[in-house]
N, C-alpha and C positions, 0 to 999 in steps of 0.2 A: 669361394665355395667351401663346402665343408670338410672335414677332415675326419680322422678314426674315433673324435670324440661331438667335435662341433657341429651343428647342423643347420642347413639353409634349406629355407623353400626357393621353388622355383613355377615358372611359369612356361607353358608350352603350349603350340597350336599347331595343325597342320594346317596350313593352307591349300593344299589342290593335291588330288590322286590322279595319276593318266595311266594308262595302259592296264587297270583291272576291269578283266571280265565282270561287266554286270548287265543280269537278265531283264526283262522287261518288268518294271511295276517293284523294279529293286531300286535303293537307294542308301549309298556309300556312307560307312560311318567310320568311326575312329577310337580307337579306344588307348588309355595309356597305362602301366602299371609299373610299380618296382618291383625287380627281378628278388622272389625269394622274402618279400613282405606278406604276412597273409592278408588278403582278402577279404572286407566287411562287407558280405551280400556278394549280390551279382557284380559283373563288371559294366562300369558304366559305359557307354556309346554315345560320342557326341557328335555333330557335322563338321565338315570342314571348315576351319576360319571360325572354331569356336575355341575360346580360351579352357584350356585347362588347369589348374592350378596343383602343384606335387609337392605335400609338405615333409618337413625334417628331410630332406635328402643327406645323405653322405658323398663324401670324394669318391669311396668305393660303388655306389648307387650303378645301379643300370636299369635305363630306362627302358623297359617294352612298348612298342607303338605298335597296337597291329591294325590293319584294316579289313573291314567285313562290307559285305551284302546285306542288305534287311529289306523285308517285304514288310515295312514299319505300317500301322495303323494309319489311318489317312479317311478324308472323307470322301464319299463316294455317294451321289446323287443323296446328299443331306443325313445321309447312316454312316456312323462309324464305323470301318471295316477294321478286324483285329488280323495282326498277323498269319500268315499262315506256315510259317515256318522259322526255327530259329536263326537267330545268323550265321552266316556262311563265311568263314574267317577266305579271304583271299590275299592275305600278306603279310610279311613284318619285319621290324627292323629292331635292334639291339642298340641303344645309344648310352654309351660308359661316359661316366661320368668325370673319371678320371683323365679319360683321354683327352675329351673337351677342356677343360683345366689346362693338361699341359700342352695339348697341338694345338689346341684351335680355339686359344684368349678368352678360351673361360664361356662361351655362348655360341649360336647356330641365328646365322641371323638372310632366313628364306633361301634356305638351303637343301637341295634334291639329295634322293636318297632311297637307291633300289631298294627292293623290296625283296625279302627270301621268303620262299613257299612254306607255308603256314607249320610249324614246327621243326623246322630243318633244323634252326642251330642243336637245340636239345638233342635230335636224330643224333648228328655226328658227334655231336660230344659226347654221348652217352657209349658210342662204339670207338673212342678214344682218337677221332680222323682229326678233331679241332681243340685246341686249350679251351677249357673250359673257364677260364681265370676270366680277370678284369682283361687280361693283357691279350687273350684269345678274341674277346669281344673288340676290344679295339682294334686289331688290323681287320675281322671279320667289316667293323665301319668305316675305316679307312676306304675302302674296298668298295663300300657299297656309295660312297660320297666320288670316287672318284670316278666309278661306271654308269654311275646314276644318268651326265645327261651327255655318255657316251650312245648309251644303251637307248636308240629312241621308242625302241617298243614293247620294252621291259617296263614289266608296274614299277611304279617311283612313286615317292611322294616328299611335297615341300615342307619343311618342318622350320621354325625357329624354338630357340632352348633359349633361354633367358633366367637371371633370378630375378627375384621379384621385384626387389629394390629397384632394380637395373632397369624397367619398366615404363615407360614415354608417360607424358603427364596425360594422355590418352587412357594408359591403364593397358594399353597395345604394346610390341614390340619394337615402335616406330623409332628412330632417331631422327632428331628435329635440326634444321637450321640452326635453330639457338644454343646447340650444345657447344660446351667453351671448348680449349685447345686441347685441355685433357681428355676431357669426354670424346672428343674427337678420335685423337690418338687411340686410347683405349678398346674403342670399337672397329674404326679402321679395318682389323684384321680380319673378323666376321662378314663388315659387307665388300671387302674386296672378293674374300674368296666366294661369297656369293656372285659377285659381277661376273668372276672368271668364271665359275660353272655356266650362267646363263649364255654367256661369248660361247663358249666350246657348243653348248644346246645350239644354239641360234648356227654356227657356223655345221654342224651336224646335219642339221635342217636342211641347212641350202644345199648341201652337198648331194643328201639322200635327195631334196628333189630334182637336181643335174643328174641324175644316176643315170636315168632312162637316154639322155641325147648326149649320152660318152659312152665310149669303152671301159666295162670296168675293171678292166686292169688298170687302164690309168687315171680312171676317178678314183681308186682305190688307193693309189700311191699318193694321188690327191690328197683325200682325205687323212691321210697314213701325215702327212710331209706338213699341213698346216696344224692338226692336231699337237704335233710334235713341238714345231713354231711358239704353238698358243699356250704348252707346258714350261716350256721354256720363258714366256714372258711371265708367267705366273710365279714359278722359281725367284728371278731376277726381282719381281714387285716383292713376294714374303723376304729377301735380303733386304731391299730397303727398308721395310716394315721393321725389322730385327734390328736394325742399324740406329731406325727411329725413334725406338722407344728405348736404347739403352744411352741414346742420348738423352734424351728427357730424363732419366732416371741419374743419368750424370750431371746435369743442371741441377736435382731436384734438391740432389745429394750436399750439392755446392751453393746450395742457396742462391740462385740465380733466375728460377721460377718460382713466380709466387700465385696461389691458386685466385684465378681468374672472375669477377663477379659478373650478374648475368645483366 
């Protein structure tokens, strides 16, 4: 990634939004920007599971993602119908660029991510409640990655962050079968803690639907006692992770790996 002078592009998609309010004849869009760049024209709005591409980023960079409502143009018995109102911002997330780098190997690979109510961070930093810094934004994301698919009826949304290079022969965020051991390794970290968010989703799920034929006192402890379980293996999997790659890196050092052909 880049640094205080260097600069990379990057590549980013939402793939799926759940839990925003939207009215009938509305339809969910997606927008990204950098924090404190200005702005050429309006801001663009794209759909879900459409690529968008963020060039010169920096280490310092913070990504805005927000999500809106739109009563978008559309055909209607063979007549174009125009908008009838502008978009309706219904959510956003704060994604530092810095933090990704150092906690979480450098990419976001199909990973949930509550959503905070359409200008909050700016509210409370401006009345001094949140840092406003890189390092403010980063536990604000921390936060929202780790509630994301606690939270099953809180708006969320699935994001992958990618650089560009880093990119599937797709031109997608995909990683393929055919990636050698280092590519492997490398990635690892992104689609584990993807796996562990989806396990916590999924075991979330089945719990809220047991809710009704228990007591919820003790579905609650339930819930409370396997969640805890399922951080805990998460923990133990990112020390192997960290275990793994500073042996590769002691191999590397030692001349004992040699880069892999495909």
């Amino acid at each position: 990634w880049g640094t205080a002078i260097t600069k990379v592009d990057a590549a980013i998609v939402c793939h799926e939004v759940r839990s925003v309010e939207v009215s009938p004849g509305e339809q969910v869009r997606v927008s990204f920007r950098v924090v404190g760049r200005p702005e050429r024209g309006p801001e663009r709005l794209s759909e879900p599971g459409e690529m968008v591409h963020l060039r010169s980023l920096q280490l310092d960079s913070v990504v805005l993602m927000s999500i809106w409502a739109t009563d978008d143009a559309r055909l209607a018995a063979g007549k174009l119908q125009e908008p009838v109102a502008p978009p309706r911002a219904c959510g956003e997330v704060r994604i530092p660029l810095r933090h990704i780098v150092h906690k979480f190997d450098g990419a976001l690979y199909h990973s949930w991510l509550m959503l905070d109510s359409p200008g909050l961070s700016d509210s409370v930093a401006s009345i001094g409640l949140m840092d406003g810094t890189t390092g403010g934004a980063g536990e604000a994301f921390a936060q929202a990655l780790v509630n994301a698919p606690r939270q099953l009826y809180q708006p969320k949304a699935c994001v992958s962050l990618v650089k560009t290079e880093d990119l599937g022969p797709s031109g997608q965020p995909l990683w393929v079968v055919e990636a050698t051991r280092k590519e492997r390794i490398a990635k690892w970290g992104p689609l584990l803690r993807s796996q562990q968010q989806h396990v916590v989703m999924c075991t979330a799920q089945h719990l809220q639907s047991a809710q009704a034929q228990k007591d919820p006192r003790t579905q609650g402890a339930q819930m409370r006692h396997q969640l805890a379980s399922l951080e805990e293996q998460a923990n133990e999997q990112a020390r192997e992770l960290r275990s793994l790659r500073e042996e590769l890196r002691r191999r590397e050092g030692a001349g004992e790996v040699t880069p892999e052909r495909r």
